[in-house]
C-alpha positions as CSV (number, residue, x, y, z in Angstrom):
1,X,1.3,12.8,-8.3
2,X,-0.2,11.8,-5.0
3,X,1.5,11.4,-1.6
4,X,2.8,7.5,-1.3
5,X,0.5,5.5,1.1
6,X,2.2,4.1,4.2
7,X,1.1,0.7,5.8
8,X,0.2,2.1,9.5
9,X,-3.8,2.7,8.6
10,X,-4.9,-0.7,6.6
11,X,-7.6,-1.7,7.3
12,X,-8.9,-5.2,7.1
13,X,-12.5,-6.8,6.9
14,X,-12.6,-11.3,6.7
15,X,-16.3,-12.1,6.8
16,X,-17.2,-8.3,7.5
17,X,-15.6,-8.0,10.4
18,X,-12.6,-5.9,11.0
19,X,-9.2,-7.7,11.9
20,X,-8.3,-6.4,15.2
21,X,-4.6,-5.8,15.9
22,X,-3.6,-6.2,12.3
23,X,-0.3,-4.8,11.2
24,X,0.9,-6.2,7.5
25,X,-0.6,-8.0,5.0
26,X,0.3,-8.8,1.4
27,X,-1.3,-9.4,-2.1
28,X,0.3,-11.5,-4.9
29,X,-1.7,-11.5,-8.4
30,X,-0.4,-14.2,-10.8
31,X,-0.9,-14.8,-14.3
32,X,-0.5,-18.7,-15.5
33,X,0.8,-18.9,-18.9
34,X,1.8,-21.7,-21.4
35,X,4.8,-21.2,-23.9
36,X,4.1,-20.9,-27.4
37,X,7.1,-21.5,-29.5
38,X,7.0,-21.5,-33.3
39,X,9.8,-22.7,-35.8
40,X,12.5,-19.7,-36.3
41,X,12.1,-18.3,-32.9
42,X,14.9,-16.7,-30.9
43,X,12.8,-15.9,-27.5
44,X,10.1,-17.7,-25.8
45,X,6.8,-16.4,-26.5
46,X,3.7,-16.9,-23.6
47,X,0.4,-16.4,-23.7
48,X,-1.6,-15.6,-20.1
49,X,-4.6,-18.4,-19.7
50,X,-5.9,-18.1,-15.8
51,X,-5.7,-15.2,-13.5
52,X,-5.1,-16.0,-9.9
53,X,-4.4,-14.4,-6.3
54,X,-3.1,-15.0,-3.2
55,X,-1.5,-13.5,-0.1
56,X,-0.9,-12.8,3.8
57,X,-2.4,-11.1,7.2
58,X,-0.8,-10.7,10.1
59,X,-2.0,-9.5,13.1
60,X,-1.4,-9.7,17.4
61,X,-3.8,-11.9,19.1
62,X,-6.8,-10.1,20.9
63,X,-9.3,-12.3,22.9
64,X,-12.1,-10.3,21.5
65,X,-11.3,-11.7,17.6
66,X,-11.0,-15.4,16.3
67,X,-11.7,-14.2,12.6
68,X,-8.8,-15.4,11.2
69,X,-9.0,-18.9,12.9
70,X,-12.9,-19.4,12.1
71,X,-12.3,-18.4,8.6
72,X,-9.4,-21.0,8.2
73,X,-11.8,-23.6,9.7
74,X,-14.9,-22.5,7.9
75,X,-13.8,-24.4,5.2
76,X,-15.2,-22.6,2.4
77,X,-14.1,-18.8,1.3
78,X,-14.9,-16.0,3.3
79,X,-15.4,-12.7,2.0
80,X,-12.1,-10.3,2.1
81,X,-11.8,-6.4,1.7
82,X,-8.6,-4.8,2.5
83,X,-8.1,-0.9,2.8
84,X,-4.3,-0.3,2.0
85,X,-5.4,2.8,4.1
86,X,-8.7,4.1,5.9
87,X,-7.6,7.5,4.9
88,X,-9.5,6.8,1.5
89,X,-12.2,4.0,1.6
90,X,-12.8,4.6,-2.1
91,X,-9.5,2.5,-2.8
92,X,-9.5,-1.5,-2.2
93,X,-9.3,-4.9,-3.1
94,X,-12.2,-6.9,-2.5
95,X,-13.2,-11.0,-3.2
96,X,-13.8,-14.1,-1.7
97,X,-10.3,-16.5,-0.3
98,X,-9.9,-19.8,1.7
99,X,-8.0,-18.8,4.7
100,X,-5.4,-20.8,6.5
101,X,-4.4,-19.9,9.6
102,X,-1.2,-19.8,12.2
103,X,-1.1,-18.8,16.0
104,X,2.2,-18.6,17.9
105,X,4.4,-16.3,20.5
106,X,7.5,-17.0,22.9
107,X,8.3,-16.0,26.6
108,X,9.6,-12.2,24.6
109,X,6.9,-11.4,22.0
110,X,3.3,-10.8,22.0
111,X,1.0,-14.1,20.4
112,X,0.5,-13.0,17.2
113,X,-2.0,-14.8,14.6
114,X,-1.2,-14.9,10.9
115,X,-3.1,-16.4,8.2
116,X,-2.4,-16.7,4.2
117,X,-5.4,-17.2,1.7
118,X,-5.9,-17.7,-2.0
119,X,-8.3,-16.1,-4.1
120,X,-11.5,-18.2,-5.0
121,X,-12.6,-16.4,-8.4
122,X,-12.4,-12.9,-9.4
123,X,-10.0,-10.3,-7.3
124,X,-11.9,-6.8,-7.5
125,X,-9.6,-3.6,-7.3
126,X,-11.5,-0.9,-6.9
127,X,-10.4,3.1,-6.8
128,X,-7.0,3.7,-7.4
129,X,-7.5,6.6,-9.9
């Protein structure tokens, strides 16, 4: 059994370059699925049909990095690799998204960017032995 990974060394790469200042991100993989009830049943039954994924970055606002902003107005998906730690590079999730983005701060907190994305095709996890 291996040590649990904390979230203080992610690392994050949108269109192979690394997300300065980030400090969470998220990753929701969803299954569709469509009911498929027979005569005499007493539960539902599902089947899965499409894959799909999804999730979040977060990360303060440096002047050296508009990543997140040029991806959500690149308009077409961006490649995405995130290390849940740069401890091991042998473990990560890797694929294209379409990236949204969000910018905002107030007179007692740093500017902070944040952007969510969904998954355009396959999600590759890689590692993770």
């Amino acid at each position: 059994m291996g040590v649990p990974i904390t979230g203080k060394n992610g690392l994050i790469y949108v269109s192979g370059t690394e997300i300065t200042g980030a400090n969470e991100w998220s990753l929701d993989i969803a299954q569709d699925t469509i009911e498929t009830p027979q005569f005499g049943d007493t539960f539902k039954k599902r089947i899965a049909i499409i894959a799909s994924w999804a999730g979040s970055i977060t990360a303060w606002l440096h002047q050296d990095s508009k990543v997140l902003t040029n991806a959500a107005l690149a308009g077409v998906s961006v490649a995405l690799l995130i290390y849940p730690t740069k401890l091991d590079l042998t473990d990560y999730f890797s694929g294209n998204a379409i990236f949204s983005a969000n910018l905002g701060g107030g007179v007692a907190s740093g500017v902070n960017r944040s952007a969510t994305f969904e998954g355009d095709d396959t999600l590759t996890i890689t590692g993770f032995s």
